[in-house]
Biopython code that builds the backbone (N, CA, C, O; Angstrom):
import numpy as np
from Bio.PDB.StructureBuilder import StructureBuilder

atoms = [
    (1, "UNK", "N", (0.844, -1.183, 0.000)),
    (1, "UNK", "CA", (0.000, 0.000, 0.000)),
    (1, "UNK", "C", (0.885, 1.240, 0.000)),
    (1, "UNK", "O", (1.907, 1.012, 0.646)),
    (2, "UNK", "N", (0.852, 2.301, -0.430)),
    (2, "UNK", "CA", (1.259, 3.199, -0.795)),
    (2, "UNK", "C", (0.570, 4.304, 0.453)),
    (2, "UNK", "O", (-0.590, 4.373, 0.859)),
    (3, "UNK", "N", (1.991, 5.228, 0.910)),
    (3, "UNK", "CA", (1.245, 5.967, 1.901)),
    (3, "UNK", "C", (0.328, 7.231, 1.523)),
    (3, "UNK", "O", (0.637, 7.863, 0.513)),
    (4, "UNK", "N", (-0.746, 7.618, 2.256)),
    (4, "UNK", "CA", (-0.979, 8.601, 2.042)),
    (4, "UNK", "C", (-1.168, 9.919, 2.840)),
    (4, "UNK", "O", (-1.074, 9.861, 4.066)),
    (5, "UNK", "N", (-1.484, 11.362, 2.096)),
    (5, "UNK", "CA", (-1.508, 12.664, 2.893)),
    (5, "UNK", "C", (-2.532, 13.469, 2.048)),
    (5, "UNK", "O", (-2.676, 13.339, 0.832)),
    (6, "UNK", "N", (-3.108, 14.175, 2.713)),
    (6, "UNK", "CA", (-3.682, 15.181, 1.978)),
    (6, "UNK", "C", (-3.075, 15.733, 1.654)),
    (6, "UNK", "O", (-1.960, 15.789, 2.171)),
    (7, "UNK", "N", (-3.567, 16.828, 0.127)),
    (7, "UNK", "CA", (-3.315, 17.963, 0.084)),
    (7, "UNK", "C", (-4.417, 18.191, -1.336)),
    (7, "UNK", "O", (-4.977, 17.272, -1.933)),
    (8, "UNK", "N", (-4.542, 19.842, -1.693)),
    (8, "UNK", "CA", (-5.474, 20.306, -2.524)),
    (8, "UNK", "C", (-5.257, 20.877, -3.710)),
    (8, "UNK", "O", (-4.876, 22.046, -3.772)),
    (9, "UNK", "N", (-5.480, 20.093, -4.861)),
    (9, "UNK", "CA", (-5.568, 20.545, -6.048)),
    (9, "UNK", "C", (-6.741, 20.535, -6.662)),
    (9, "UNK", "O", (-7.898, 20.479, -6.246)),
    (10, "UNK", "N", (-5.995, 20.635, -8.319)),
    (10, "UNK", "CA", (-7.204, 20.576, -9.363)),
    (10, "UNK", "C", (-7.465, 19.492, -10.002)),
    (10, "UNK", "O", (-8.541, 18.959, -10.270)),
    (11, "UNK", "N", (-6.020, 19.101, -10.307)),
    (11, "UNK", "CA", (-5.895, 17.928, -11.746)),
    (11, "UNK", "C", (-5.010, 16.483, -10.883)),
    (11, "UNK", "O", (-4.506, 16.462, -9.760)),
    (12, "UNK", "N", (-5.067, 15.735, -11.602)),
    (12, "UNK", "CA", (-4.380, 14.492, -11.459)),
    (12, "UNK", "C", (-3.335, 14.747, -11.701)),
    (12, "UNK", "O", (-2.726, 13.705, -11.459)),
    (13, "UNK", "N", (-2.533, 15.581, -12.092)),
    (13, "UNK", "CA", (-0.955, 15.579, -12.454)),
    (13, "UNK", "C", (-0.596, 16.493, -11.501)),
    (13, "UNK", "O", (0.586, 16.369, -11.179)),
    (14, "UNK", "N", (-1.264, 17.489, -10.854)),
    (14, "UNK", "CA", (-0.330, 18.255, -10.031)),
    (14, "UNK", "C", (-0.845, 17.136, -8.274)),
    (14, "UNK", "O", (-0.048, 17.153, -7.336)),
    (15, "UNK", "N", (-2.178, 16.319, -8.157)),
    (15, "UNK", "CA", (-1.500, 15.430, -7.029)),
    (15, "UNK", "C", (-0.038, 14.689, -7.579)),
    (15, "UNK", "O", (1.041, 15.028, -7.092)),
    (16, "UNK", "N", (-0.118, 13.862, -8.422)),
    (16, "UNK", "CA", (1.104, 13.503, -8.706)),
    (16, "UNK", "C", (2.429, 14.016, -8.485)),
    (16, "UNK", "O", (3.397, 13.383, -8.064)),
    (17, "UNK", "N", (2.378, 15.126, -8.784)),
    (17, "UNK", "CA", (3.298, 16.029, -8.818)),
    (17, "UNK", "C", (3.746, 16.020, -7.139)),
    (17, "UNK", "O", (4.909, 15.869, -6.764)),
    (18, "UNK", "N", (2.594, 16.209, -6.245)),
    (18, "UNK", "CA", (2.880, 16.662, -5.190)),
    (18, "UNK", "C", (3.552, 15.203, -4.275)),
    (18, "UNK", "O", (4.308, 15.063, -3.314)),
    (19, "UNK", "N", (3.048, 14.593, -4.884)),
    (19, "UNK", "CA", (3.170, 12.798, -4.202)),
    (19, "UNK", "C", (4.988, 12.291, -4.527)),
    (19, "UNK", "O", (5.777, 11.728, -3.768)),
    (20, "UNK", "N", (5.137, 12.687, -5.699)),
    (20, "UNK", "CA", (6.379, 12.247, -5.982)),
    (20, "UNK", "C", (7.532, 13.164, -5.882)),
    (20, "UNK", "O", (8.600, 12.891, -6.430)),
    (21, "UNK", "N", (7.299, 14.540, -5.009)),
    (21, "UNK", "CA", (8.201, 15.633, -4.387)),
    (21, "UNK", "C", (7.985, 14.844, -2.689)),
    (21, "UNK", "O", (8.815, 14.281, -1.976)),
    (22, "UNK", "N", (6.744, 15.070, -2.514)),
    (22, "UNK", "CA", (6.857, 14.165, -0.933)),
    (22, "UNK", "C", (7.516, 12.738, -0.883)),
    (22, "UNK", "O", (8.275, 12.506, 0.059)),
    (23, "UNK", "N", (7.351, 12.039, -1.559)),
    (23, "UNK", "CA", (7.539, 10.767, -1.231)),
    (23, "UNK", "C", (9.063, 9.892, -2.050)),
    (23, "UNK", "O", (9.303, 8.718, -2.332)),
    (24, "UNK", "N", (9.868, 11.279, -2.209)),
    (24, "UNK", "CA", (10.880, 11.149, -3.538)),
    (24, "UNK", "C", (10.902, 9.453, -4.536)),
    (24, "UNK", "O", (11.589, 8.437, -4.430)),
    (25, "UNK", "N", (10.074, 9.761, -5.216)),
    (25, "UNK", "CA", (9.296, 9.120, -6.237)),
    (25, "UNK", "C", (9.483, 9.350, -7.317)),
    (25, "UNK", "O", (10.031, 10.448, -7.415)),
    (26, "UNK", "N", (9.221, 8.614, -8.785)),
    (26, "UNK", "CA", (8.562, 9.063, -9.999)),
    (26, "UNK", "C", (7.615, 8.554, -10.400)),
    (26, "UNK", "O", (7.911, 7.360, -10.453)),
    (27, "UNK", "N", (6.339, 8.715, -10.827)),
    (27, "UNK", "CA", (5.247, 8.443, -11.391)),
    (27, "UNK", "C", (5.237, 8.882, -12.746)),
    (27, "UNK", "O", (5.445, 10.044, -13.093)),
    (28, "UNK", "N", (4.865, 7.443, -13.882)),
    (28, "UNK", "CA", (5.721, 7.940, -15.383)),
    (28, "UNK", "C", (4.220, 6.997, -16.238)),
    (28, "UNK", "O", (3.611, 5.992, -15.873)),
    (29, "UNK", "N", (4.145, 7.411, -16.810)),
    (29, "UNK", "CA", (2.217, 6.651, -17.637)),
    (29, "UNK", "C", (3.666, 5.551, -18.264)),
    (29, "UNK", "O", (4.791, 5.778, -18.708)),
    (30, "UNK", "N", (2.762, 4.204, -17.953)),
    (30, "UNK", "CA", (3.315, 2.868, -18.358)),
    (30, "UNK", "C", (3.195, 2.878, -20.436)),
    (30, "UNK", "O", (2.102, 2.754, -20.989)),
    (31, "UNK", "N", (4.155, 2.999, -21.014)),
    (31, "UNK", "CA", (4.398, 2.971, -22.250)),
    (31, "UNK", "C", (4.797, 2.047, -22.674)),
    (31, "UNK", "O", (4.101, 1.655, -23.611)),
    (32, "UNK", "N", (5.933, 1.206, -22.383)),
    (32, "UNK", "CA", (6.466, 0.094, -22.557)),
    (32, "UNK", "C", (5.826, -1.372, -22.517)),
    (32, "UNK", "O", (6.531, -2.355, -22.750)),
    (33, "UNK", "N", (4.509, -1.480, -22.223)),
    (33, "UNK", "CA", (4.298, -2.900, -21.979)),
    (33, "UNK", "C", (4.005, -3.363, -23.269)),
    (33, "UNK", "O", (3.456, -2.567, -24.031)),
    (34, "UNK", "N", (4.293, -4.619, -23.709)),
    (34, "UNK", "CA", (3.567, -5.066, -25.475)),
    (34, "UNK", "C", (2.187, -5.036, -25.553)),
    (34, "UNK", "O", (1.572, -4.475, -26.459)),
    (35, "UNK", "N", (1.439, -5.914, -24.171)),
    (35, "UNK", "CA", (-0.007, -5.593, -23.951)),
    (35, "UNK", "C", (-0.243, -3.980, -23.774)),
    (35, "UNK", "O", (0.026, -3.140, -22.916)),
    (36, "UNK", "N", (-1.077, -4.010, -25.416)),
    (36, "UNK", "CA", (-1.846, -2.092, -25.449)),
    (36, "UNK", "C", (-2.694, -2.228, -24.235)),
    (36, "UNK", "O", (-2.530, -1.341, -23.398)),
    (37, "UNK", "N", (-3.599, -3.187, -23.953)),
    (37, "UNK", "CA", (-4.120, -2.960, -23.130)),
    (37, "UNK", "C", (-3.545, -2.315, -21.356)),
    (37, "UNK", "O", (-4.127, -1.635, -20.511)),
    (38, "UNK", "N", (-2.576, -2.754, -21.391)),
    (38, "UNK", "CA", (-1.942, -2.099, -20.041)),
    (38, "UNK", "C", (-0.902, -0.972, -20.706)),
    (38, "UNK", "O", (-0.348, -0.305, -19.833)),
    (39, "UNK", "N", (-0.549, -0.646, -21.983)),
    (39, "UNK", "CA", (0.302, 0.677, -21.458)),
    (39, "UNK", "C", (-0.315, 1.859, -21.694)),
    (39, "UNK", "O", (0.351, 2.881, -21.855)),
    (40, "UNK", "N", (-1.745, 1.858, -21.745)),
    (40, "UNK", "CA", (-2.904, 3.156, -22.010)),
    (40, "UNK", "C", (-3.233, 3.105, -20.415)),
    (40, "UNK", "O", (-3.624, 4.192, -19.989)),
    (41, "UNK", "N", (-3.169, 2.257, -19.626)),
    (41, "UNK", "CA", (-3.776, 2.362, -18.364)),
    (41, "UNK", "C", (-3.028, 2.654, -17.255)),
    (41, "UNK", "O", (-3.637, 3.304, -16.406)),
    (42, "UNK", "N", (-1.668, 2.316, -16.955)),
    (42, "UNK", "CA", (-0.988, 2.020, -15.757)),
    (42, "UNK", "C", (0.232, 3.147, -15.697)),
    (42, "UNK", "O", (0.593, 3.779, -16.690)),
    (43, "UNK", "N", (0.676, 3.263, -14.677)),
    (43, "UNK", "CA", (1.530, 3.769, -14.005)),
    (43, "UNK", "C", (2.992, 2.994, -13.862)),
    (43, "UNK", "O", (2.921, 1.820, -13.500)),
    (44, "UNK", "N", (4.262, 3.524, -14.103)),
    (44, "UNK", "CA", (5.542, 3.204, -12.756)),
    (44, "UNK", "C", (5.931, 4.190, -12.255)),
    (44, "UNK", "O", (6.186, 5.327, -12.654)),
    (45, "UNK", "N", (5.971, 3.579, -11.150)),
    (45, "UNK", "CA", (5.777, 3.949, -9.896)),
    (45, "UNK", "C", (7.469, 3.561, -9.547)),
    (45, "UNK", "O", (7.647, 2.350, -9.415)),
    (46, "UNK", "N", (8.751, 4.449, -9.378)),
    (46, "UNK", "CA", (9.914, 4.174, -8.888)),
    (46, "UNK", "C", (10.191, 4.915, -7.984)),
    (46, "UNK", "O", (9.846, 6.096, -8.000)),
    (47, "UNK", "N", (10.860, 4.385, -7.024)),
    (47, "UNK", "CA", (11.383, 4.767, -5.727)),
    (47, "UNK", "C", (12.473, 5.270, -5.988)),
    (47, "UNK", "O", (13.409, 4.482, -5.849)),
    (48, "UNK", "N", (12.823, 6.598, -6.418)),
    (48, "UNK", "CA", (14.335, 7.359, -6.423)),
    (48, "UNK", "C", (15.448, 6.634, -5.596)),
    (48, "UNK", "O", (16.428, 6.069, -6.081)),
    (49, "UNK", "N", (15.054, 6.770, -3.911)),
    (49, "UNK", "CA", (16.367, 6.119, -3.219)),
    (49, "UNK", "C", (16.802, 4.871, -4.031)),
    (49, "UNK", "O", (17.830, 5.023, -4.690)),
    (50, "UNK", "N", (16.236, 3.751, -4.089)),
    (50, "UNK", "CA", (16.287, 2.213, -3.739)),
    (50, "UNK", "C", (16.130, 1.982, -5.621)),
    (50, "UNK", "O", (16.691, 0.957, -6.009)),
    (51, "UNK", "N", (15.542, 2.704, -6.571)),
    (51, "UNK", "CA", (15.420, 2.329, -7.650)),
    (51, "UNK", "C", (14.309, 1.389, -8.044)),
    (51, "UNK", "O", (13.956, 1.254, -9.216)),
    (52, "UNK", "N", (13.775, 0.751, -7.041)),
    (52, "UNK", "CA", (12.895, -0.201, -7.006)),
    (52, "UNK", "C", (11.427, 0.607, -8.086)),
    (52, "UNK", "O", (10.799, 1.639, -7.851)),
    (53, "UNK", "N", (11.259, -0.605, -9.534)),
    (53, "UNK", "CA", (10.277, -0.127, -10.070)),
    (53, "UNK", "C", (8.805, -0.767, -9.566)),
    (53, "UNK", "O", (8.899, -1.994, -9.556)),
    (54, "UNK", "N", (7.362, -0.269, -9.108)),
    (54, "UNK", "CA", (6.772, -0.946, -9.425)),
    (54, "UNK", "C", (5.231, -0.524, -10.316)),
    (54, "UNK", "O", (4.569, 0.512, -10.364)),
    (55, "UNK", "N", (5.116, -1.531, -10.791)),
    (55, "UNK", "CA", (3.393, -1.093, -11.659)),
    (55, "UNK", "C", (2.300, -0.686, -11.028)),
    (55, "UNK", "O", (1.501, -1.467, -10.511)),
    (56, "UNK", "N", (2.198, 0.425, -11.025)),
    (56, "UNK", "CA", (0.609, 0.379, -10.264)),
    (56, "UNK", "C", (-0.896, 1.068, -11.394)),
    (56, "UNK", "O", (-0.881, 1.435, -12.569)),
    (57, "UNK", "N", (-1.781, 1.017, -10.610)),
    (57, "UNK", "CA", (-2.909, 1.163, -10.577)),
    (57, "UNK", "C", (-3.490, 2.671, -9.935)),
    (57, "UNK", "O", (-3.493, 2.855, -8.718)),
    (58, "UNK", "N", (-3.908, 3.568, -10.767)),
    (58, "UNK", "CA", (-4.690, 4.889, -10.034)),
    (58, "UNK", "C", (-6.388, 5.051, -10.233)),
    (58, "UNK", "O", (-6.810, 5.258, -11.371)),
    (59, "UNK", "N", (-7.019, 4.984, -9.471)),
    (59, "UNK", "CA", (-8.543, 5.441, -8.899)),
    (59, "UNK", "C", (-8.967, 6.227, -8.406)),
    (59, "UNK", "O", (-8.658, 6.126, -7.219)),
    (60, "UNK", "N", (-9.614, 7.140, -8.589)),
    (60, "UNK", "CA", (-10.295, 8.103, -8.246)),
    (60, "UNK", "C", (-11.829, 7.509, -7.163)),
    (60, "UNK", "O", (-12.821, 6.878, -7.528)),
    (61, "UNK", "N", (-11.574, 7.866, -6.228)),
    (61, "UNK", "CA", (-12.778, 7.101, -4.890)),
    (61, "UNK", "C", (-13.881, 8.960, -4.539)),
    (61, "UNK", "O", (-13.641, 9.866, -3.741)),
    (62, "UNK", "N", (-14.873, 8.817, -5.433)),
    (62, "UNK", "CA", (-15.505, 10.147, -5.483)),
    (62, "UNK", "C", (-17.132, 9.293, -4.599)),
    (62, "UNK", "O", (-17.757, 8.264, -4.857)),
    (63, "UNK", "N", (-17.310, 10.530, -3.368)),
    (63, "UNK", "CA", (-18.508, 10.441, -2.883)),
    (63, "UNK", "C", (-18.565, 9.082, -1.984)),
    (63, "UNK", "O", (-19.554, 8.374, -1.796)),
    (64, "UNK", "N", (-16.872, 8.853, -1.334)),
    (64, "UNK", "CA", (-16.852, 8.023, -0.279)),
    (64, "UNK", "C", (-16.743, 8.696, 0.750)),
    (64, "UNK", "O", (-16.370, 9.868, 0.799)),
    (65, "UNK", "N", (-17.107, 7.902, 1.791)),
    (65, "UNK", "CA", (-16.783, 8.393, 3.602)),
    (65, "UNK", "C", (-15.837, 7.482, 3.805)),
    (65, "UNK", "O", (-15.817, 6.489, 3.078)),
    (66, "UNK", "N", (-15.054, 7.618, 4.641)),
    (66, "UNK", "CA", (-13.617, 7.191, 5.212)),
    (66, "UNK", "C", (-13.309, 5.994, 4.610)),
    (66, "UNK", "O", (-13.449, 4.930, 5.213)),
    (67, "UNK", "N", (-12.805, 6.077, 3.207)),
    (67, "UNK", "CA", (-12.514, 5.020, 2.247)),
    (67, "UNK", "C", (-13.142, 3.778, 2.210)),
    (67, "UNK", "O", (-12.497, 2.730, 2.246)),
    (68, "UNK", "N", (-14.691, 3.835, 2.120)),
    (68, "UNK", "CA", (-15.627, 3.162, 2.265)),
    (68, "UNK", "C", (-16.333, 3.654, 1.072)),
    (68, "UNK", "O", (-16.657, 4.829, 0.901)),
    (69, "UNK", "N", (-16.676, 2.128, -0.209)),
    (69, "UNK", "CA", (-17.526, 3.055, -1.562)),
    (69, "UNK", "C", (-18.614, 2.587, -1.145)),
    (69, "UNK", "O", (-18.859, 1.381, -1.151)),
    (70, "UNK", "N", (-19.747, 3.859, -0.551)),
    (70, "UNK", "CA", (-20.955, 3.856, 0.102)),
    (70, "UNK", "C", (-21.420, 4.313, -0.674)),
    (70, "UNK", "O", (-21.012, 5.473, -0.727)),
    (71, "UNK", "N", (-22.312, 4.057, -1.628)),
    (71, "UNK", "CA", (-22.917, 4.946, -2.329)),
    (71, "UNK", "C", (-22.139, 6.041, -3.599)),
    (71, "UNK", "O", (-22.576, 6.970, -4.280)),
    (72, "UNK", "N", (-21.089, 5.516, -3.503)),
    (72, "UNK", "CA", (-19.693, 6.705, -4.709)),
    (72, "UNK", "C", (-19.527, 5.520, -5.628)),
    (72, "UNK", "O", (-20.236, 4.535, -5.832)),
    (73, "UNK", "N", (-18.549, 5.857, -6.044)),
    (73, "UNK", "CA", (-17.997, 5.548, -7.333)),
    (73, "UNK", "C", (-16.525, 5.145, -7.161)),
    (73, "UNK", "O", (-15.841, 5.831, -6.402)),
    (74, "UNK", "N", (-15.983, 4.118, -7.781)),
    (74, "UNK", "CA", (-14.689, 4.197, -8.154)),
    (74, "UNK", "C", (-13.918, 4.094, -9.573)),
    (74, "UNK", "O", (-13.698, 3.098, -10.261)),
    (75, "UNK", "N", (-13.443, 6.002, -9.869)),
    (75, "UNK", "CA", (-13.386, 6.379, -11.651)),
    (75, "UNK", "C", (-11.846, 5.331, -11.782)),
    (75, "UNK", "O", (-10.903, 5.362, -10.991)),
    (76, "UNK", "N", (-11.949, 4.613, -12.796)),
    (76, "UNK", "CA", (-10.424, 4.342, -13.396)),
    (76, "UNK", "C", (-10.558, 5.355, -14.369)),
    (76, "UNK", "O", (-11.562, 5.523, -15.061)),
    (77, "UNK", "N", (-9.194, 6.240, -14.418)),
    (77, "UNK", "CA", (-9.036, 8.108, -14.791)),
    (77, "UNK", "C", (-7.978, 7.363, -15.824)),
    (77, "UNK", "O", (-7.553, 8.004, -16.785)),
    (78, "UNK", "N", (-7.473, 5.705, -15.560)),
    (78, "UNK", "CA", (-6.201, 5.459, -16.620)),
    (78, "UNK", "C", (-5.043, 6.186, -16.752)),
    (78, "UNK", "O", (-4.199, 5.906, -15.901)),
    (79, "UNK", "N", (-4.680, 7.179, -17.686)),
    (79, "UNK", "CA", (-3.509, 7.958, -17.879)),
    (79, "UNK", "C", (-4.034, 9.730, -18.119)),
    (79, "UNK", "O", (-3.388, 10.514, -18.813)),
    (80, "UNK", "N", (-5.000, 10.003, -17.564)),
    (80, "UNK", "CA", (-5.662, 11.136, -17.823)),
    (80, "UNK", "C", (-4.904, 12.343, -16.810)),
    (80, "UNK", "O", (-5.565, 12.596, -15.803)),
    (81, "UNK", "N", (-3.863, 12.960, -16.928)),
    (81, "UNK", "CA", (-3.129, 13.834, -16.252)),
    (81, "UNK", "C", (-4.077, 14.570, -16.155)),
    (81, "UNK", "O", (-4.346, 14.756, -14.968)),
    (82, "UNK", "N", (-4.959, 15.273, -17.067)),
    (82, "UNK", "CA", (-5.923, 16.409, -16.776)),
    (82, "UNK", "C", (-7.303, 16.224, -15.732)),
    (82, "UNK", "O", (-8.035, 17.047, -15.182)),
    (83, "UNK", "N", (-7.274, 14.894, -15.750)),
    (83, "UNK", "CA", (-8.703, 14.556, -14.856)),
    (83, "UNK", "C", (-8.691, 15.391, -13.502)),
    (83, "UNK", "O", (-7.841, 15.367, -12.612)),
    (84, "UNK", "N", (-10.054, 16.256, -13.600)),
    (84, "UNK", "CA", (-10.497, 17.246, -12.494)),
    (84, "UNK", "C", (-10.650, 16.471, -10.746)),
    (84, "UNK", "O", (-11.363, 15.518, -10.429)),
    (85, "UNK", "N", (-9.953, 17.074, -10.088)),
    (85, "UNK", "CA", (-10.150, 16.184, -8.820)),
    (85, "UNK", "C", (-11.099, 17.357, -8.037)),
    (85, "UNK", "O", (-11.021, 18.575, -7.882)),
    (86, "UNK", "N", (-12.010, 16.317, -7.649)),
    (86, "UNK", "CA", (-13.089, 17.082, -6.803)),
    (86, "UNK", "C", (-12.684, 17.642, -5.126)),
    (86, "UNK", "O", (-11.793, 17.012, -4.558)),
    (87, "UNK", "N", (-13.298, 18.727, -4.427)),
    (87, "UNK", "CA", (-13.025, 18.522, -2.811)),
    (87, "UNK", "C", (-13.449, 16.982, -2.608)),
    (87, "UNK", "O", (-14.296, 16.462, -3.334)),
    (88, "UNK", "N", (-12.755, 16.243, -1.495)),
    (88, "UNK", "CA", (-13.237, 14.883, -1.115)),
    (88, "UNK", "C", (-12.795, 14.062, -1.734)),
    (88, "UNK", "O", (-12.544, 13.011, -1.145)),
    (89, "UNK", "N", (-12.494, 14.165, -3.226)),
    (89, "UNK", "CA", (-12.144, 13.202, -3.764)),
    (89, "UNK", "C", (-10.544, 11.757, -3.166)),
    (89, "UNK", "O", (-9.330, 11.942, -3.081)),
    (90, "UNK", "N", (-10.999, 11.074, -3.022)),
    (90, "UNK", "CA", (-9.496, 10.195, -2.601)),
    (90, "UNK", "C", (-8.690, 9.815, -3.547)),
    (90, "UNK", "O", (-9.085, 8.886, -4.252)),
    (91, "UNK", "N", (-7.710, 10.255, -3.756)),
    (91, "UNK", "CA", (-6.807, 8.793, -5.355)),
    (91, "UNK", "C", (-6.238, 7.881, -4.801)),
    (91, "UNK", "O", (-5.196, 8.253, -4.261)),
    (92, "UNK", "N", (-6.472, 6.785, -4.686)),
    (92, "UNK", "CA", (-6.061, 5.243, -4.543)),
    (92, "UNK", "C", (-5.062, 4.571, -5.595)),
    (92, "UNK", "O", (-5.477, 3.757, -6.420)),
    (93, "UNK", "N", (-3.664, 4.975, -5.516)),
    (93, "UNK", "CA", (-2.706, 3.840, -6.063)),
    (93, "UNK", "C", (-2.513, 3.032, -5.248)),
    (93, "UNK", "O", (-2.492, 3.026, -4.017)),
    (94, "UNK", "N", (-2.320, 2.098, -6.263)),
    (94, "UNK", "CA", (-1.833, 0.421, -5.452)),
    (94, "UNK", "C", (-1.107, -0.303, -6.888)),
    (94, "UNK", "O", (-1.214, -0.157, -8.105)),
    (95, "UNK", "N", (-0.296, -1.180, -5.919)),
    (95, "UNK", "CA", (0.549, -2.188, -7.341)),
    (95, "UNK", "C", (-0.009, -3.106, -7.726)),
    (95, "UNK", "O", (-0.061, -4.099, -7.000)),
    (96, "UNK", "N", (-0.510, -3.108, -8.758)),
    (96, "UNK", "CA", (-1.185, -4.487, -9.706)),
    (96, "UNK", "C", (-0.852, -5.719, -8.842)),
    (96, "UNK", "O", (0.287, -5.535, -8.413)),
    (97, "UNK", "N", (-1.360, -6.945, -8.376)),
    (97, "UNK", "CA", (-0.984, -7.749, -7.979)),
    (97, "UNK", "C", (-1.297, -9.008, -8.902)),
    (97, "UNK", "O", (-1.652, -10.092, -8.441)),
    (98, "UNK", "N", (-1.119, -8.734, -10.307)),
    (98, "UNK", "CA", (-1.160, -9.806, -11.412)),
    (98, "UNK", "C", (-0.579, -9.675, -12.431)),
    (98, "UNK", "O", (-0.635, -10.554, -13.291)),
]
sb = StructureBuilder()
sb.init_structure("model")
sb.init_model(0)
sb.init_chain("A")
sb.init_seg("    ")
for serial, (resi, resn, name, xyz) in enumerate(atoms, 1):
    if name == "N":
        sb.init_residue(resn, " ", resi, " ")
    sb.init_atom(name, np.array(xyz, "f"), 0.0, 1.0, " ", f" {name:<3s}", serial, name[0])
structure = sb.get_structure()
């Protein structure tokens, strides 16, 4: 699991932005895989110190209470840097586990 913190933007690229200055990170849209189907969708996710790459997964959790989908939604946003993040909204990365 990937840690998390608040903080307040607009778009999906400036959380990013802010995640991988906090957490000295890079977050890079997955290009390389042969399956099209995963390099339109996914993330790597590398750990600057340690180098360690891994694949993940980003979600948008809109119109949950304490990371509980009650009644919300969970958007797969895919590789959409521009996607509008709402107040409340949560983004949920995690590493593919397949």
């Amino acid at each position: 699991m990937m840690p998390s913190f608040e903080v307040y933007v607009s778009a999906l690229s400036e959380a990013l932005d802010e995640y991988s200055a906090r957490f000295n990170v890079t977050l890079l849209a997955n290009g390389i895989c042969e399956d099209p189907s995963m390099s339109e969708k996914y993330f790597i996710h590398t750990d600057l110190q340690s180098g360690k790459e891994t694949l993940v997964d980003i979600h948008v959790l809109r119109g949950v209470k304490e990371h509980i989908i009650n009644g919300g939604e969970s958007i797969c946003i895919e590789q959409d840097m521009d996607f509008e993040i709402q107040d409340q909204d949560i983004i949920n990365m995690g590493p593919l586990i397949c």
